[in-house]
Each structure stands twice: as C-alpha cells, then as structure tokens.
C-alpha positions as CSV (number, residue, x, y, z in Angstrom):
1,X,9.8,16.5,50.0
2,X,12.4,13.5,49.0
3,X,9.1,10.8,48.5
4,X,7.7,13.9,46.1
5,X,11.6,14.3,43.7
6,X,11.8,10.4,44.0
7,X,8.2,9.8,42.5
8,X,8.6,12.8,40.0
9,X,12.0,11.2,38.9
10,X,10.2,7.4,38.5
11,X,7.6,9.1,36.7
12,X,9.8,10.6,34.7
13,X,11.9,7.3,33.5
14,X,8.6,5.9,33.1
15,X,7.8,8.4,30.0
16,X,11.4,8.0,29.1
17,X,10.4,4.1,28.8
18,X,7.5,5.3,27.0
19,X,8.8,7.3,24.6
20,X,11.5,4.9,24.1
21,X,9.0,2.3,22.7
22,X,6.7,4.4,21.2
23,X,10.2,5.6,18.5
24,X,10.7,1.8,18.4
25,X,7.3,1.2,17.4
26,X,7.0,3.7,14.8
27,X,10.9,3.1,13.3
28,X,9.1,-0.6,12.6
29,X,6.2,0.9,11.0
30,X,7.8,2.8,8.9
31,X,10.0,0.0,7.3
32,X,7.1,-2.2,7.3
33,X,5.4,1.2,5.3
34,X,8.5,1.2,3.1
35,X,8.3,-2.8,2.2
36,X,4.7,-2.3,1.1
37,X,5.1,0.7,-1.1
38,X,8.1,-1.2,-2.8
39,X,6.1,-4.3,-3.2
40,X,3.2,-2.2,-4.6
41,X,5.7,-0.7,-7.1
42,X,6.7,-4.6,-8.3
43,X,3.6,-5.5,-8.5
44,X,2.5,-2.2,-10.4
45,X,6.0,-2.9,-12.8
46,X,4.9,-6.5,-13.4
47,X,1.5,-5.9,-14.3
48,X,2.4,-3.2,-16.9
49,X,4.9,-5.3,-18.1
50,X,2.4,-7.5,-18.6
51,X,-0.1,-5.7,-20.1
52,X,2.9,-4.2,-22.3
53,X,4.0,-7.6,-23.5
54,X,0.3,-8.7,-24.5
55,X,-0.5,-5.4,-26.6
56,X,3.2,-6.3,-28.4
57,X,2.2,-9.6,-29.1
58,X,-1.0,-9.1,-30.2
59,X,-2.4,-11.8,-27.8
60,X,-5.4,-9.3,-26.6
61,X,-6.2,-5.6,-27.1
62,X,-5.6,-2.9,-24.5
63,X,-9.3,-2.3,-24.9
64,X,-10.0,-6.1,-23.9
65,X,-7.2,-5.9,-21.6
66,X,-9.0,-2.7,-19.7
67,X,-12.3,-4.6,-19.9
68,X,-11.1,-7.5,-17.7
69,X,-9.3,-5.1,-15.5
70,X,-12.7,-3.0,-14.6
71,X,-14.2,-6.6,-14.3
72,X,-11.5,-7.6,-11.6
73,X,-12.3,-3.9,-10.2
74,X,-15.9,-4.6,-9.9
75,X,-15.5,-8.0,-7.9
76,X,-12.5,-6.4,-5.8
77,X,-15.6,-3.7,-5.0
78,X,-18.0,-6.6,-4.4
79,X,-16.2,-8.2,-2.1
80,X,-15.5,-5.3,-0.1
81,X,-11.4,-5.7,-0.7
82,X,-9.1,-2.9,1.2
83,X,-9.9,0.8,-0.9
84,X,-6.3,1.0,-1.3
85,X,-6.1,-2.1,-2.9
86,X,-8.9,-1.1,-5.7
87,X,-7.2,2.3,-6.0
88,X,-4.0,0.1,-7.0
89,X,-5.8,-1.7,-9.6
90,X,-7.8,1.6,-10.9
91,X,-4.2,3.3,-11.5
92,X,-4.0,0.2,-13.3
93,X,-6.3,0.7,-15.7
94,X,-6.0,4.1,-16.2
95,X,-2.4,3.5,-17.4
96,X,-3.9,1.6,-20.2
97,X,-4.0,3.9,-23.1
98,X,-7.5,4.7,-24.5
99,X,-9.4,3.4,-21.4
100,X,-13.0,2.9,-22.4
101,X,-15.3,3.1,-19.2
C-alpha cells in the first residue's frame, strides 16, 4: 500500500511540474500577444499618420492613396501573406475616407 501513496504522490508532483510550466508558457505568450497588438497599433498610428500628412499636403489623393493600398492588398493576397496581416492592411484602407472599391 506504501509503493501505491508513494507513486500517487510522484505522480502528483509530476502534474504539479506540469502545470507549473504550462502557467509559465502561457504568462510568455501572453506578453509576447501583448507586444504584437502594440506593435500593430504603431504601425496602424504611423501609417494613418501617414496617409494623414499626404492628403494635408496635397502630395496624393486619398482616392490614389486607397488605390495603392488595395494594390499592396492584392499582392499581400498573392503571395499568400498571414490573413491577419491583410485584415491589418484592409482596416487600413477602410479608414481612408471615401474608399472606392
């Protein structure tokens, strides 16, 4: 009966161990998760910006501004680019005001 509570209680650590760095593992993805939505968020800032500081200007049109966006769109498609990553650049566009598709 001893060998039976003594292999029960190593099993037991063993999930403890487990567990352990399973909380580990997920604590680190959820920072990493964190980095990348604040990254995405510069990047989204920046681009608007961008596309802000060109319609002010007068360099280009939004409507020529969309147009190479949906272009960039296309080729991310194309080349089979992450879907998160063409969603990012699709909320892009559509932030341009009188998006012509």
């Amino acid at each position: 009966m001893n060998a039976s509570v003594d292999t029960l209680a190593e099993q037991m650590l063993t999930l403890v161990e487990i567990v352990s760095a399973q909380e580990r593992d997920i604590k680190t993805l959820k920072e990493q998760y964190r980095r990348l939505e604040e990254h995405d968020q510069a990047i989204a800032v920046a681009f608007s910006t961008f596309f802000h500081v060109l319609s002010a200007s007068r360099v280009a049109k939004l409507s020529e501004i969309a147009h190479i966006l949906h272009n960039i769109i296309k080729i991310a498609e194309q080349e089979g680019r992450p879907p998160a990553s063409i969603k990012f650049l699709q909320d892009l566009a559509d932030m341009l005001p009188g998006d012509q598709r």
